[in-house]
C-alpha positions, -999 to +999 in steps of 0.1 A: +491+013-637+461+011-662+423+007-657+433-030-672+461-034-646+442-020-615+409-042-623+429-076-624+444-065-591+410-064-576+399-099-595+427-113-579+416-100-541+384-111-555+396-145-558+422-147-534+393-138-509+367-166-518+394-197-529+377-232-543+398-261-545+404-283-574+370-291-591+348-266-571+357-234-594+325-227-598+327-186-586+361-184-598+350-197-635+320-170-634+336-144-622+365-151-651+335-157-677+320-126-667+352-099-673+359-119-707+323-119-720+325-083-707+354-077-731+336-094-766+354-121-763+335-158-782+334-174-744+328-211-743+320-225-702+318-259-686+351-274-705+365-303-685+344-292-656+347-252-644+367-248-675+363-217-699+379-215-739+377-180-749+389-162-783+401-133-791+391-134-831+409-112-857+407-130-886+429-154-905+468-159-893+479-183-863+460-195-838+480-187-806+470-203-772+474-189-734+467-210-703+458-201-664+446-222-639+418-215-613+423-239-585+435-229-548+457-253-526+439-271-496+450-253-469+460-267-431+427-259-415+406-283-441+401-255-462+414-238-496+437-208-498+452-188-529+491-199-514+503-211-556+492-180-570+466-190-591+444-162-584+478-141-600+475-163-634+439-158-633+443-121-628+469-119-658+452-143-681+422-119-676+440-089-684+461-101-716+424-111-728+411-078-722+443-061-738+437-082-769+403-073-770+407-037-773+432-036-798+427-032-835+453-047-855+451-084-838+461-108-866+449-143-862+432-158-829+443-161-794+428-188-777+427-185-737+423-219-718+412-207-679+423-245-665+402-260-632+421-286-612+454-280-622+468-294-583+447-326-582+463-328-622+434-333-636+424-305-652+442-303-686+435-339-692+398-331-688+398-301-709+419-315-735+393-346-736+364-327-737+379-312-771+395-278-760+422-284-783+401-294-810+379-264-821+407-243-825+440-259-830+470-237-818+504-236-836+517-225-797+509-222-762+519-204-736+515-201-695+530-180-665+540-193-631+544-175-598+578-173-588+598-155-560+624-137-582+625-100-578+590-085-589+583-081-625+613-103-637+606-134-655+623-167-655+630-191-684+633-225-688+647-235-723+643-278-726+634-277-691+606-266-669+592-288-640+595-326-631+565-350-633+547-373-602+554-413-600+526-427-577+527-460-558+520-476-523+534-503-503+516-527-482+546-542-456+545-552-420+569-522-408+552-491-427+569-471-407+601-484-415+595-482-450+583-445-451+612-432-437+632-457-461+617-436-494+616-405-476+656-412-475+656-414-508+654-377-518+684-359-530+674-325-521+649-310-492+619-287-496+638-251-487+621-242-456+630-202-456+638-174-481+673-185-478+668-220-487+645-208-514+672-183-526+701-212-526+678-232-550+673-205-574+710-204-576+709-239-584+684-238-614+709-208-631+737-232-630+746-247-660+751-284-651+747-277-613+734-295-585+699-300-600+709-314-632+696-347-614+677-354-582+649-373-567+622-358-542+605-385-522+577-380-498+554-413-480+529-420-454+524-447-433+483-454-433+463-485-414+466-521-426+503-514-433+501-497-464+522-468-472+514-442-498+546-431-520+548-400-540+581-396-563+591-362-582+628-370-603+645-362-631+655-375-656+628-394-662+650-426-662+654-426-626+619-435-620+628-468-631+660-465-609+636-451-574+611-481-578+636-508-580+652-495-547+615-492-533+608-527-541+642-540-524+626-523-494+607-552-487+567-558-491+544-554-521+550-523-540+523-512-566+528-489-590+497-489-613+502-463-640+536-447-655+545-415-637+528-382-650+548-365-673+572-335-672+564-305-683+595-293-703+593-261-724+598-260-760+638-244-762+634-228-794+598-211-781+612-202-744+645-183-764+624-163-787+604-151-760+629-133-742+630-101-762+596-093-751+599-099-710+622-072-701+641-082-673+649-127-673+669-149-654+673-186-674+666-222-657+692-248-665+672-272-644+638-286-636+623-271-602+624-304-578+595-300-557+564-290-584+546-305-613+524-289-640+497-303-659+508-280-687+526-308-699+495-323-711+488-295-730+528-293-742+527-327-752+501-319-777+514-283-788+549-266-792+549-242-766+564-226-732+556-213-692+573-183-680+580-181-641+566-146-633+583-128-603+565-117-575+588-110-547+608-130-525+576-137-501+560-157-532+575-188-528+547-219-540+526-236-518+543-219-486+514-208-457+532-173-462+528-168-501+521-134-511+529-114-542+541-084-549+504-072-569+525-049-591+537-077-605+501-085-622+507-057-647+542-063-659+526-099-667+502-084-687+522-065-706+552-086-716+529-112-722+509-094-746+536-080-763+548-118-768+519-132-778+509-099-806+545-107-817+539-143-822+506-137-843+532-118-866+553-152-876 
């Protein structure tokens, strides 16, 4: 492990430690700001709220573009807690920058996006408003995810990546009735153990597989009757499909904005990457029960997210997530190597 590798495994006990949830960053963003203004990196805070835009600067060439995101999950206490493994991107974004920094023969800029408020989606939409994308335009982005493939492996996920959010409520007389009635509407369940998690994986490396379709569901009944609907699906045609069958449910069905988009990786981009991971395992299919605000950023520049393995106890958003910390360095450097190979095109 090097100095670089060991530091962003304390920054990311450092953060793990002291969590803030979507929009409260405020420790997280200085702690971030701190290492890369540390390094000589051009730091630029406050971008769409707890948001930093740093640069690594070497000159004329392509402008090359790396996102993490800062935000912890709320936890079941009323609380926040590092359980997505955004204090890992963090730690990694840190350490690429750093990397970078140090090295001599950087050709062109890499621009690094630290993202607040990537679970309440709203953080990329803010940064990107407040003109993140602007100063610098990149020619490509790129992002990791956690992931519970064996540590130090990456995933890929060619023209796919993960599915976007349709939002709605109902107001009915039998709110009960009706939540279950979406809830039944889901093709495939959350995998509640290791096992579950491992026969989904399976499912994503299928070509044409089980996953090649599907709709996740969830609803709650609140007071006055109304019900609260959240839909993940893919493709994005059965949106259409999942709100006609909610409003045959019976009751007043609102929908008020199109669904969020899917992030879906640039093919061309994920491919080329793969000579510079090491070890990866390729997605045929979106991941059912996650979205990504990197699609805001994807729809505005050609680019790609990497799932990152860190063990089979890092499965998202489960109370037991925790990563496999050697992980962190492997991130760093196949993801420097890609990116130093990208300035080269």
């Amino acid at each position: 492990m090097t100095g670089i590798d060991d530091d962003c495994v304390q920054l990311r006990r450092e953060i793990q430690r002291t969590p803030e949830l979507a929009g409260q960053e405020r420790r997280t963003a200085g702690l971030v700001a701190g290492q890369l203004r540390a390094a000589g990196l051009d730091v630029t805070t406050g971008v769409g709220g707890h948001g930093i835009v740093a640069v690594v600067d070497g000159g004329d060439g392509p402008v090359i573009g790396y996102r993490a995101d800062l935000d912890a999950v709320p936890d079941e206490q009323g609380g926040a807690a590092h359980i997505c493994g955004h204090d890992v991107h963090t730690a990694v974004g840190v350490g690429i920058a750093r990397t970078l920094a140090q090295a001599a023969d950087v050709r062109g800029k890499v621009v690094f996006y630290f993202q607040p408020a990537e679970e309440s989606l709203e953080g990329a939409r803010a940064m990107i408003a407040d003109g993140a994308l602007d100063r610098l335009v990149p020619d490509e982005v790129y992002a990791l995810h956690c992931a519970p493939l064996p540590a130090g492996t990456f995933g890929t996920m060619p023209g796919t990546g993960l599915p976007g959010l349709d939002t709605g409520t109902v107001v009915t007389g039998e709110p009960e009735r009706v939540a279950a009635a979406v809830e039944a509407l889901s093709t495939v369940a959350y995998p509640q153990t290791p096992e579950e998690y491992e026969r989904i994986v399976a499912a994503l490396l299928t070509p044409g597989g089980p996953l090649e379709t599907f709709v996740v569901a969830h609803a709650q009944a609140e007071d006055a009757g109304r019900v609260r609907v959240w839909v993940r699906a893919w493709p994005p045609e059965r949106y259409t499909e999942v709100r006609e069958r909610i409003r045959a449910l019976g009751g007043a069905a609102d929908f008020p904005a199109p669904p969020f988009p899917a992030m879906v990786c640039d093919p061309g981009l994920s491919r080329a990457a793969v000579p510079y991971l090491g070890q990866v395992m390729e997605s045929h299919a979106m991941f059912p029960f996650n979205g990504e605000d990197f699609a805001l950023f994807l729809e505005r520049v050609p680019g790609a997210m990497f799932y990152l393995g860190v063990g089979p106890e890092g499965i998202p958003h489960h109370p037991g997530f925790t990563p496999d910390e050697s992980a962190i360095g492997t991130g760093v450097a196949a993801m420097t190597r890609l990116l130093r190979a990208r300035q080269q095109t």
